[in-house]
C-alpha atoms as an extended CHARMM CRD file, in Angstrom:
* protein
*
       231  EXT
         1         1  UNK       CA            -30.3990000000       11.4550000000      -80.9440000000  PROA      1               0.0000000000
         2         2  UNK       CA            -28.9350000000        8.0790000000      -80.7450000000  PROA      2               0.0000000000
         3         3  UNK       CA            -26.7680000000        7.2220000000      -78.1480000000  PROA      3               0.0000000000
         4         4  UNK       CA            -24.0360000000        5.5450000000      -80.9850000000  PROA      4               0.0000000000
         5         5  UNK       CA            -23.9500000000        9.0910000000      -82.5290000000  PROA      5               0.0000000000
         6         6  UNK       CA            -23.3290000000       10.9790000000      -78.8360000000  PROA      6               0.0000000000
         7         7  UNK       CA            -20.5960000000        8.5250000000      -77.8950000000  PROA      7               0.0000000000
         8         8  UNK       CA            -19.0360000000        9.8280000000      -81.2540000000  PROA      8               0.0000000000
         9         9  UNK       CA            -19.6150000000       13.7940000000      -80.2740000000  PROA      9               0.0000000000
        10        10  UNK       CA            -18.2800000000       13.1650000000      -76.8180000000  PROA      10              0.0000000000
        11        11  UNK       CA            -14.7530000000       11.5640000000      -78.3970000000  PROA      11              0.0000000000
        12        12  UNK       CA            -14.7410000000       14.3970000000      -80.8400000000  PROA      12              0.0000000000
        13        13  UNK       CA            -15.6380000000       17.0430000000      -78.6630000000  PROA      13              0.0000000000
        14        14  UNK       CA            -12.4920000000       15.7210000000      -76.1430000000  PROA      14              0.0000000000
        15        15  UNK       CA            -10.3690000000       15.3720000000      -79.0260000000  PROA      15              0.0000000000
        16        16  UNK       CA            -11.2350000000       18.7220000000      -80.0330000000  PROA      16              0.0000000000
        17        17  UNK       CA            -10.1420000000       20.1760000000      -76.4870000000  PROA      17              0.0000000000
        18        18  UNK       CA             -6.7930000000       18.3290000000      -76.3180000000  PROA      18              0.0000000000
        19        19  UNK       CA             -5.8370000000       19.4910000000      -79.5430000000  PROA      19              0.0000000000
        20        20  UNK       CA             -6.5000000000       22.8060000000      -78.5040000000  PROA      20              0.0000000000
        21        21  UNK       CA             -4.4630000000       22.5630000000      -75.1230000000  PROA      21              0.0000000000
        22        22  UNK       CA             -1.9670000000       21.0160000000      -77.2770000000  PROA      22              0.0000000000
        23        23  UNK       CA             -1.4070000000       24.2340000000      -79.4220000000  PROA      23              0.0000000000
        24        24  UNK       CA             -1.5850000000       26.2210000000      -76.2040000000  PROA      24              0.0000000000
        25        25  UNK       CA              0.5570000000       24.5210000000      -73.8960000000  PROA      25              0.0000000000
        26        26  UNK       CA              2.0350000000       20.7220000000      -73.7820000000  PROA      26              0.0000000000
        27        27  UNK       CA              1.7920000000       20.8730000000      -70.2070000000  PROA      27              0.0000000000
        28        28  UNK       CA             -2.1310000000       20.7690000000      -70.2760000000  PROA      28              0.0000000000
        29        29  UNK       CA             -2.5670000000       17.7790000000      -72.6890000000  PROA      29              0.0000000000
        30        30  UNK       CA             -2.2310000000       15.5750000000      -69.4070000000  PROA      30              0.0000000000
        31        31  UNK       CA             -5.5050000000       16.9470000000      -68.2910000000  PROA      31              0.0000000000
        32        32  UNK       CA             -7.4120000000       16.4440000000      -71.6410000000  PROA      32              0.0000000000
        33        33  UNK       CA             -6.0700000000       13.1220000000      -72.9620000000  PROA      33              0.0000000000
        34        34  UNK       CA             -7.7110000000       10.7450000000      -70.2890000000  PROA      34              0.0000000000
        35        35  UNK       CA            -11.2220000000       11.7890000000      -71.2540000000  PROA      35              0.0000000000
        36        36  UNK       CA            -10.3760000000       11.3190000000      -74.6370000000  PROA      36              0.0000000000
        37        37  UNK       CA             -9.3510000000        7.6320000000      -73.6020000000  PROA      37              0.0000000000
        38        38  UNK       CA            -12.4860000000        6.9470000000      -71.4230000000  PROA      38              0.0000000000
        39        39  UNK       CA            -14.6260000000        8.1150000000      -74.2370000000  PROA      39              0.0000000000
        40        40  UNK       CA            -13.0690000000        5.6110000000      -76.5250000000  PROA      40              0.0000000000
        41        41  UNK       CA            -14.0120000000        3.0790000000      -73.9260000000  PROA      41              0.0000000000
        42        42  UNK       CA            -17.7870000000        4.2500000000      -74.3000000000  PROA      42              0.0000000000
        43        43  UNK       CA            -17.2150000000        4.4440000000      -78.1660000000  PROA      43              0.0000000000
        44        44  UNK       CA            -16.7150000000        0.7930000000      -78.4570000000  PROA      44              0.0000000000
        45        45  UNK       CA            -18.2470000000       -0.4910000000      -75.8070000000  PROA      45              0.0000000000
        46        46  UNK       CA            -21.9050000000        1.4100000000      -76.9770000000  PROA      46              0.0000000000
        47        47  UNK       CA            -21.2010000000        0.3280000000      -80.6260000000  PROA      47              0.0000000000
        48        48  UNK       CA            -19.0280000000       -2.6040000000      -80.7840000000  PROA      48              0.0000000000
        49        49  UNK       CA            -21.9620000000       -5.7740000000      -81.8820000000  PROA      49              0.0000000000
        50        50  UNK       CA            -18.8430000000       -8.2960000000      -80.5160000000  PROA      50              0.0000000000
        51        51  UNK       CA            -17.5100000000       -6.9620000000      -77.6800000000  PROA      51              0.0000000000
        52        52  UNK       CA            -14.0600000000       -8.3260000000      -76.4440000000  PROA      52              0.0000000000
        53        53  UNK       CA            -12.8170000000       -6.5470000000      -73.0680000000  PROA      53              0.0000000000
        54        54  UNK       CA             -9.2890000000       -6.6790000000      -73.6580000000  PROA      54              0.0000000000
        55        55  UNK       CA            -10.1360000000       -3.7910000000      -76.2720000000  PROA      55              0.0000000000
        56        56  UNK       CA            -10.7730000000       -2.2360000000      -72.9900000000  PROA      56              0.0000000000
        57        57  UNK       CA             -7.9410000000       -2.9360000000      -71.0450000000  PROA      57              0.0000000000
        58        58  UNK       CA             -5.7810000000       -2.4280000000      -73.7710000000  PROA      58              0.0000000000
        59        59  UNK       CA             -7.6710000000        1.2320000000      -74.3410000000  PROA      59              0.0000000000
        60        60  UNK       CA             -6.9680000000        1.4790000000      -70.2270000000  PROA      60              0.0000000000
        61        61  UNK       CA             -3.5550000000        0.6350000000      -70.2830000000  PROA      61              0.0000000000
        62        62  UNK       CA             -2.7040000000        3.0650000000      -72.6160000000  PROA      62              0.0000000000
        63        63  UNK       CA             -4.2040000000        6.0220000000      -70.6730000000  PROA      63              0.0000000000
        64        64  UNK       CA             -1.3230000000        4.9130000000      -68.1500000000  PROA      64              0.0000000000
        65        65  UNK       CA              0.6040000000        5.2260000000      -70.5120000000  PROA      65              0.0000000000
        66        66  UNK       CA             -0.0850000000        8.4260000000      -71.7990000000  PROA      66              0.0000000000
        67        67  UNK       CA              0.2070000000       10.3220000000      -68.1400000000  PROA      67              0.0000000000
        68        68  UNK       CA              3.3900000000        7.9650000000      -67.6490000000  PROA      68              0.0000000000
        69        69  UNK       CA              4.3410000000        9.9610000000      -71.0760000000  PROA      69              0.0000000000
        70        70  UNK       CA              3.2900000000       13.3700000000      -69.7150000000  PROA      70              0.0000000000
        71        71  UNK       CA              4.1800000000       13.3330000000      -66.5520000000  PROA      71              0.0000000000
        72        72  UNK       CA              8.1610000000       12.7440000000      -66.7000000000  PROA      72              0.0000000000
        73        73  UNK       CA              8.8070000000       10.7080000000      -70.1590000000  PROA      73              0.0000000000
        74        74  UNK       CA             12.1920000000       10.0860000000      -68.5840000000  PROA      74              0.0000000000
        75        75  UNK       CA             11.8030000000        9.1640000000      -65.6860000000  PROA      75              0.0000000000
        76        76  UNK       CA              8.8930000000        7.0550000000      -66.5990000000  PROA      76              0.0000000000
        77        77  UNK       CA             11.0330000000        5.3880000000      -69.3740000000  PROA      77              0.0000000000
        78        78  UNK       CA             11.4370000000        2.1620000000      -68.5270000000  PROA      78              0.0000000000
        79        79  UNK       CA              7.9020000000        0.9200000000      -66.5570000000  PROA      79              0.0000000000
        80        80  UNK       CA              6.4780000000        3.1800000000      -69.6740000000  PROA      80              0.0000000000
        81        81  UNK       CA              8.1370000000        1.1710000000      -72.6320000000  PROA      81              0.0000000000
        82        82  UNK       CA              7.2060000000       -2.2040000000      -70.2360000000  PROA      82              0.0000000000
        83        83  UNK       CA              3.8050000000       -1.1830000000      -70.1420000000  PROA      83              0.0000000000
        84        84  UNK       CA              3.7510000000       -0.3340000000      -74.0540000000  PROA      84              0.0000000000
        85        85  UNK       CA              4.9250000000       -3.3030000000      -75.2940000000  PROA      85              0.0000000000
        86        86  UNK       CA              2.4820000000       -5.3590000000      -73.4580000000  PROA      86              0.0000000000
        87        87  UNK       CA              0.3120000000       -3.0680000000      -75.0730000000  PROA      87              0.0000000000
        88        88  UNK       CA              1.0090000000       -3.7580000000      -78.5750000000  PROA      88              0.0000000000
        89        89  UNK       CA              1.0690000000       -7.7180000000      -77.4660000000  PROA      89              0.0000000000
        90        90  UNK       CA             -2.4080000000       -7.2240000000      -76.7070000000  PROA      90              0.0000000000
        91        91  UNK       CA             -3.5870000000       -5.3450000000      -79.6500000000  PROA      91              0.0000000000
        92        92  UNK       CA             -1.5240000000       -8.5790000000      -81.5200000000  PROA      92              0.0000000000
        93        93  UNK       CA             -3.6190000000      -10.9540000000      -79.6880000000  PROA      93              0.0000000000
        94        94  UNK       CA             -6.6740000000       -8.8200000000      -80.7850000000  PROA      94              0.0000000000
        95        95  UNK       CA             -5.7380000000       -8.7150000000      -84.7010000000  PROA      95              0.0000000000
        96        96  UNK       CA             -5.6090000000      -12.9200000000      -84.2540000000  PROA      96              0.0000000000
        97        97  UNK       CA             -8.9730000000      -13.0530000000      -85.1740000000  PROA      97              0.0000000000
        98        98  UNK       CA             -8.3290000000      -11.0370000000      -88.0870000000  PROA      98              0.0000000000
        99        99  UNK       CA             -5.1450000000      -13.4240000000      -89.1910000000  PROA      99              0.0000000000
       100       100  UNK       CA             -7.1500000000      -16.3570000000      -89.1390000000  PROA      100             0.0000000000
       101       101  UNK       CA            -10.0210000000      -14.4020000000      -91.4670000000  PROA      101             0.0000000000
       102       102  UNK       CA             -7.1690000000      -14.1600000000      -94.3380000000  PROA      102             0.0000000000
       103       103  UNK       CA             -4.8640000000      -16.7150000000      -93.4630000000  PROA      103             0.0000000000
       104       104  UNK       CA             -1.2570000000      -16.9200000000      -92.4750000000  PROA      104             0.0000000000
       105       105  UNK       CA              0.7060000000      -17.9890000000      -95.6690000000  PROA      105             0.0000000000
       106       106  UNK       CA              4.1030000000      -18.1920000000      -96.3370000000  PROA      106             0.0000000000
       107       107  UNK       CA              3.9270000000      -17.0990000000      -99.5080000000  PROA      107             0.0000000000
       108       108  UNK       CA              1.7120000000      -13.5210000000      -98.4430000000  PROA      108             0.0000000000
       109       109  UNK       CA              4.0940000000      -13.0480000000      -95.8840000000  PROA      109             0.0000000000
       110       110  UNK       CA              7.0240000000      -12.9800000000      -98.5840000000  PROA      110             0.0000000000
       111       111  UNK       CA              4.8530000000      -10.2970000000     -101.2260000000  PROA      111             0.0000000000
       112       112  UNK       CA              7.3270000000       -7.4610000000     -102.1170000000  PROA      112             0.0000000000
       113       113  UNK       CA              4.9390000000       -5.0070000000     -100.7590000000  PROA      113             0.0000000000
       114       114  UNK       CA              5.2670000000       -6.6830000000      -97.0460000000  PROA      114             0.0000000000
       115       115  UNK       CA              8.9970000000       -7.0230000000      -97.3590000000  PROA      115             0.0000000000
       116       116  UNK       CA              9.7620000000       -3.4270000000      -98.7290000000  PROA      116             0.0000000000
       117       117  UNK       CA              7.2860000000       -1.6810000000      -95.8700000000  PROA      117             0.0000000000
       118       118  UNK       CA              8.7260000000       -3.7570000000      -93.2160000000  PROA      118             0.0000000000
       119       119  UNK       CA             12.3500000000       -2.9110000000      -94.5550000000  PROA      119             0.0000000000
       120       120  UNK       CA             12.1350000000        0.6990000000      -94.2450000000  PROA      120             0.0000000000
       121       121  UNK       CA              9.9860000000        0.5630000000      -91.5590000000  PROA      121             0.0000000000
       122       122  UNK       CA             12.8180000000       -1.3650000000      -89.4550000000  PROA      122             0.0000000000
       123       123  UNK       CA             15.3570000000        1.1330000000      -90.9310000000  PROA      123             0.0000000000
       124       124  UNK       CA             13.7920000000        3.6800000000      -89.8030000000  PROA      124             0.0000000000
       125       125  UNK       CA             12.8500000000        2.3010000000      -85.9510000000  PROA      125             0.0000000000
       126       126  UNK       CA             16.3950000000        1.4920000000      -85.6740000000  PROA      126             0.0000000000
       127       127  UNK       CA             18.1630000000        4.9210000000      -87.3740000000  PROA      127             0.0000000000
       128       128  UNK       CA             16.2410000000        6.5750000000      -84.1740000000  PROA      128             0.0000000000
       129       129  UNK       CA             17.2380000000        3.9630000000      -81.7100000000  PROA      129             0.0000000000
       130       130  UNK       CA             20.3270000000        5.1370000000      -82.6800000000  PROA      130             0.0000000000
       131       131  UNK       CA             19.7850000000        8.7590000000      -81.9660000000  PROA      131             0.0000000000
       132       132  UNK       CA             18.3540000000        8.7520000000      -78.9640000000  PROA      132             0.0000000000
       133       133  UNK       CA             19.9600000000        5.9110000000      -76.8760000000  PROA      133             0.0000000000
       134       134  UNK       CA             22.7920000000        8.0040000000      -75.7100000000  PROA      134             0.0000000000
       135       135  UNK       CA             20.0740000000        9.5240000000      -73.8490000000  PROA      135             0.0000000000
       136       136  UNK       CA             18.6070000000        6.5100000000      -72.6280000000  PROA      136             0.0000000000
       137       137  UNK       CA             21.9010000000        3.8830000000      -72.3290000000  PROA      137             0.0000000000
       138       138  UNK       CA             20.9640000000        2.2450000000      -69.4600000000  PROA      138             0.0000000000
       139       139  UNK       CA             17.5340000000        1.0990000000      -70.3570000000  PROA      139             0.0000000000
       140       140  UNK       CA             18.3280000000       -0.4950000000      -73.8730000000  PROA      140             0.0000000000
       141       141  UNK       CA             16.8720000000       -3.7910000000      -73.3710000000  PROA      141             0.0000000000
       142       142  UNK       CA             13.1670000000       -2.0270000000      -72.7830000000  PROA      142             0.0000000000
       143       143  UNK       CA             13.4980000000        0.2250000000      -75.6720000000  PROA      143             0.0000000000
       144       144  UNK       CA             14.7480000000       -2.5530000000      -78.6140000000  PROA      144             0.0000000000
       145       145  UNK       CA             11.7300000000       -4.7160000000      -76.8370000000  PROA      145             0.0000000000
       146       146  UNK       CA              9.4380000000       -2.2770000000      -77.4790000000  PROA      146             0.0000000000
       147       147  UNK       CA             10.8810000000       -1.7860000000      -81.1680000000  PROA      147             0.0000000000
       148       148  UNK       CA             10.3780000000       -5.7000000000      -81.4570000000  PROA      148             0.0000000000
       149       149  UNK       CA              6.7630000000       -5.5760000000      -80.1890000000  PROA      149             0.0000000000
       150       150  UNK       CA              5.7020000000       -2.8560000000      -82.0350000000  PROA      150             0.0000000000
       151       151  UNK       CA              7.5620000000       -3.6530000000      -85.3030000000  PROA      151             0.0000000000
       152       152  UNK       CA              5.6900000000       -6.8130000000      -85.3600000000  PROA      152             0.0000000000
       153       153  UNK       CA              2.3720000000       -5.1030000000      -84.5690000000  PROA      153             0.0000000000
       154       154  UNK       CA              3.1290000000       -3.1640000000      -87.5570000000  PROA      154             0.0000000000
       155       155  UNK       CA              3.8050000000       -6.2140000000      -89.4540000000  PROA      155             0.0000000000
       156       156  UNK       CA              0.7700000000       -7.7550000000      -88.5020000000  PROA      156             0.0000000000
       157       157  UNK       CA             -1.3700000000       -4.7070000000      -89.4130000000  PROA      157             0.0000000000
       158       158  UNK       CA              0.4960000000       -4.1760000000      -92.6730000000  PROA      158             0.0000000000
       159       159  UNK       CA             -0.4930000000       -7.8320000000      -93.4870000000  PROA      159             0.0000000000
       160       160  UNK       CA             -4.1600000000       -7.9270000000      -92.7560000000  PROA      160             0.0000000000
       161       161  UNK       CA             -4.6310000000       -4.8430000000      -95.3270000000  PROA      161             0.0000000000
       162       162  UNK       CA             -2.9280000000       -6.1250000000      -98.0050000000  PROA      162             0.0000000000
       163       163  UNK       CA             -4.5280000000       -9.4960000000      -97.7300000000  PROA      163             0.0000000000
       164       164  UNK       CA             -8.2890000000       -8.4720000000      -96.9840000000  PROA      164             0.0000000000
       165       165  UNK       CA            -10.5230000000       -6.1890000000      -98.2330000000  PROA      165             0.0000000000
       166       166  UNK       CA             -9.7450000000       -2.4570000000      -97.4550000000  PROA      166             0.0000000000
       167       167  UNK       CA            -13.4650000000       -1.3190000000      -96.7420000000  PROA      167             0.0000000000
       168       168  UNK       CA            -13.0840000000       -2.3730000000      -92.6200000000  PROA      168             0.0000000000
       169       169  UNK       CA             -9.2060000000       -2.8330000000      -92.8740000000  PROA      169             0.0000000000
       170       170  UNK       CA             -8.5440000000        0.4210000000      -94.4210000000  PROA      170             0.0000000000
       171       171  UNK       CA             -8.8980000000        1.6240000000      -90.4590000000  PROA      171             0.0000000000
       172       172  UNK       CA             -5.8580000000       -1.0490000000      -89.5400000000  PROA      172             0.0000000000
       173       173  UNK       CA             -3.5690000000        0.9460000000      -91.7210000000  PROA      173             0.0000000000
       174       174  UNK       CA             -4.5040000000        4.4250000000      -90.9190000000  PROA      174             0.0000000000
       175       175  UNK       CA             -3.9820000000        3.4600000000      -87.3290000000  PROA      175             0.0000000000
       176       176  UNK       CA             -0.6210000000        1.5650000000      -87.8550000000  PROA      176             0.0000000000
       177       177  UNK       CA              0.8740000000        4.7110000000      -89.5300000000  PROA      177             0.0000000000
       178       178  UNK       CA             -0.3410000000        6.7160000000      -86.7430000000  PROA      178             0.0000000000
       179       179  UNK       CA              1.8570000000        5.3350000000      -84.1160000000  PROA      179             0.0000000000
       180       180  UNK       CA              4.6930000000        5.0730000000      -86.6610000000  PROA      180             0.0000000000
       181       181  UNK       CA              4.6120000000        8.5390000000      -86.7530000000  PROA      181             0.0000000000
       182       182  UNK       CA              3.6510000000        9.1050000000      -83.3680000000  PROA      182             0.0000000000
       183       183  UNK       CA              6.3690000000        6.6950000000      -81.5570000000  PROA      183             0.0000000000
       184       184  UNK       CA              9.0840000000        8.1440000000      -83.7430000000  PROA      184             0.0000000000
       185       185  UNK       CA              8.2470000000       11.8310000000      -83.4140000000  PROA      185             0.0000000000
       186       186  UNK       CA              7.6580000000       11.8810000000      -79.7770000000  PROA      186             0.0000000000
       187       187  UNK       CA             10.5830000000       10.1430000000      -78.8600000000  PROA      187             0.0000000000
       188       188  UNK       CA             12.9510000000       12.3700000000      -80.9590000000  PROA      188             0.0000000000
       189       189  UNK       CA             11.3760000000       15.1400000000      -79.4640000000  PROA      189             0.0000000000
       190       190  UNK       CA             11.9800000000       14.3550000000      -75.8550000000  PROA      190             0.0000000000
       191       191  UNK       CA             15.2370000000       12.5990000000      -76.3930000000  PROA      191             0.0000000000
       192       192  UNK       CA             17.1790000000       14.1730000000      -79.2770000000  PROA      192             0.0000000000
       193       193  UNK       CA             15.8960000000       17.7290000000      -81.2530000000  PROA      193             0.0000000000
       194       194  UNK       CA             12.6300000000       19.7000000000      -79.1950000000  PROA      194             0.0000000000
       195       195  UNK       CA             10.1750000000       21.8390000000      -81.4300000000  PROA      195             0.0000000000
       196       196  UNK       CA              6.9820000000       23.5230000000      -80.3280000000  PROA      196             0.0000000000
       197       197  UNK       CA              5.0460000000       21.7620000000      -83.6380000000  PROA      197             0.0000000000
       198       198  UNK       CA              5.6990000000       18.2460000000      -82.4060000000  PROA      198             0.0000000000
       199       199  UNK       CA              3.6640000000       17.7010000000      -79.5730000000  PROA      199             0.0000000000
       200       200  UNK       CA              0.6320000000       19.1670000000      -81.7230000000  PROA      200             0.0000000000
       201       201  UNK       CA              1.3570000000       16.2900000000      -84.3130000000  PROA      201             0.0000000000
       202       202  UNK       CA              1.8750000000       13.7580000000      -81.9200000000  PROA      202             0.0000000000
       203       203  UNK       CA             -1.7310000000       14.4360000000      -80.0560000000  PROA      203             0.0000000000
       204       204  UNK       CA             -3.5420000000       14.5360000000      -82.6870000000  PROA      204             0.0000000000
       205       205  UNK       CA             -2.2110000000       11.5650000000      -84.4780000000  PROA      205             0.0000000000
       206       206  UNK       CA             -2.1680000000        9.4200000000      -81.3650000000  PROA      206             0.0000000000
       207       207  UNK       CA             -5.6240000000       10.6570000000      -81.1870000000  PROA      207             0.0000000000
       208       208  UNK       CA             -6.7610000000        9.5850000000      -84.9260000000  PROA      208             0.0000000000
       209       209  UNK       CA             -4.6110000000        6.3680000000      -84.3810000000  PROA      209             0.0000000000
       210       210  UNK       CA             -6.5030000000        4.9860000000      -81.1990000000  PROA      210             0.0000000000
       211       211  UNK       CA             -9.8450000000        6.1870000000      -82.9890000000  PROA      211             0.0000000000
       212       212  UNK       CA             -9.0080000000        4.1470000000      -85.7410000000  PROA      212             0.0000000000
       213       213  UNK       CA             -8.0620000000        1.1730000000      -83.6150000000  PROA      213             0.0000000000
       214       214  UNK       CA            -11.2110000000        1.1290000000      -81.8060000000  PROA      214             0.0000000000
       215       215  UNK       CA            -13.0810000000        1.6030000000      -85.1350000000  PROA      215             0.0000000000
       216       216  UNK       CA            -11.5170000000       -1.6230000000      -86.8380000000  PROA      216             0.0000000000
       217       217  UNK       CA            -11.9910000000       -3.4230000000      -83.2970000000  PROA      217             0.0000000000
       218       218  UNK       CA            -15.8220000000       -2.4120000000      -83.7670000000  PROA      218             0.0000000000
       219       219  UNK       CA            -15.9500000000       -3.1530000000      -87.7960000000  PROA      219             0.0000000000
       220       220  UNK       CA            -13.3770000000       -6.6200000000      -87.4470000000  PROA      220             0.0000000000
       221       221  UNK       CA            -16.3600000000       -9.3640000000      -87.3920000000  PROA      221             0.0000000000
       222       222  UNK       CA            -17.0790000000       -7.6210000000      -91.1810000000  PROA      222             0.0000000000
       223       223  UNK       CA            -13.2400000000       -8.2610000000      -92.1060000000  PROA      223             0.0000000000
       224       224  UNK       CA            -12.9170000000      -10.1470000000      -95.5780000000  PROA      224             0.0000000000
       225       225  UNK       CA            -10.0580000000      -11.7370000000      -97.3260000000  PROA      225             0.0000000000
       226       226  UNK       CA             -9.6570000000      -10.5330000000     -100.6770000000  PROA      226             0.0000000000
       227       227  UNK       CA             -8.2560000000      -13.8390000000     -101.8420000000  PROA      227             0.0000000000
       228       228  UNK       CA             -5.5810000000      -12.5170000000     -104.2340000000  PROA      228             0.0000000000
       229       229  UNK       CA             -1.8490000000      -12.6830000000     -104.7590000000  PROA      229             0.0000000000
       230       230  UNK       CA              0.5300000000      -10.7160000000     -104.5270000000  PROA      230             0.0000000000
       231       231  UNK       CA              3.6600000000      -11.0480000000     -106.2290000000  PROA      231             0.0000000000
């Protein structure tokens, strides 16, 4: 067997585990996630043709992350919203390549699609802000910085799909509305309304949205603009 294909068993088979921890007990997830991360790391590096490391530091920083998450959420909350929004400024810097492929225009960046997603999408970040910052008063700045950062990575995602062709970039998208999901759902369940279901959706979509990442970080030199308009 290939060693491409056993880098892929040993993310699914850690995957797999967490997920199962997950619907056992929350508490166990913190053992389980970081070999999920670390086989990522092996994913790409085995199978990415262009490697860039800051795939891998970015992949690295956001195993602190997650046991900054799992450990105490709370008390973690402001080094852990630091740390993610250099994380999405990395993953920015990543996707430049991509941007240059199909071009920064003014007019693409204006298409009704773009504007209505990124509408809602800041409606929706905000509407939860708004929930949970009672809980979290004191460390405002961190948490609308981290909104910023990771509404623009959304942006940026949002407008390489529309604007290339969706055979690699169809990977961008199912890993942006991963973390949508994930970043709202986790935070309303530590911060505002708790239920046993959430932490199984938020593992296994942070899960599929890192796996996604990595797998458009691996596919991005194939990236193609689709050179159309959208109106």
């Amino acid at each position: 067997m290939k060693i491409e294909k056993l880098t892929y068993l040993l993310f699914y088979g850690t995957s797999l585990l967490t997920l199962i921890a997950a619907v056992f007990t929350d508490g166990m997830v913190i053992y389980f996630k970081p070999p999920v991360i670390l086989s990522l790391c092996l994913l790409y590096f085995i199978n990415a043709e262009h490697k860039n490391y800051l795939v891998l530091s970015s992949l690295l920083l956001v195993l602190i992350c997650e046991i900054l998450f799992l450990q105490d959420y709370l008390g973690n909350f402001k080094l852990l919203h630091i740390l993610l929004s250099i994380y999405y400024c990395l993953n920015i810097i990543l996707l430049w390549k991509s941007l240059q492929v199909v071009k920064i225009q003014f007019k693409k960046v204006l298409t009704i699609q773009l504007l209505i997603s990124m509408t809602l999408i800041a409606y929706i970040l905000f509407s939860v802000a708004e929930l949970i910052l009672p809980q979290v008063n004191d460390h405002s700045t961190v948490l609308m910085m981290l909104i910023f950062f990771f509404g623009l990575f959304i942006g940026v995602c949002y407008y390489i799909y529309l604007n290339s062709k969706t055979v690699v970039s169809y990977s961008l998208m199912v890993a942006a509305s991963c973390f949508l999901i994930v970043n709202i759902v986790a935070a309303l369940n530590r911060l505002y309304v708790s239920l046993e279901i959430f932490p199984i959706i938020t593992t296994m979509l942070q899960i599929s949205g890192q796996f996604f990442l990595v797998k458009f970080f691996i596919e991005q030199h194939k990236l193609m603009p689709n050179g159309e308009d959208y109106f």
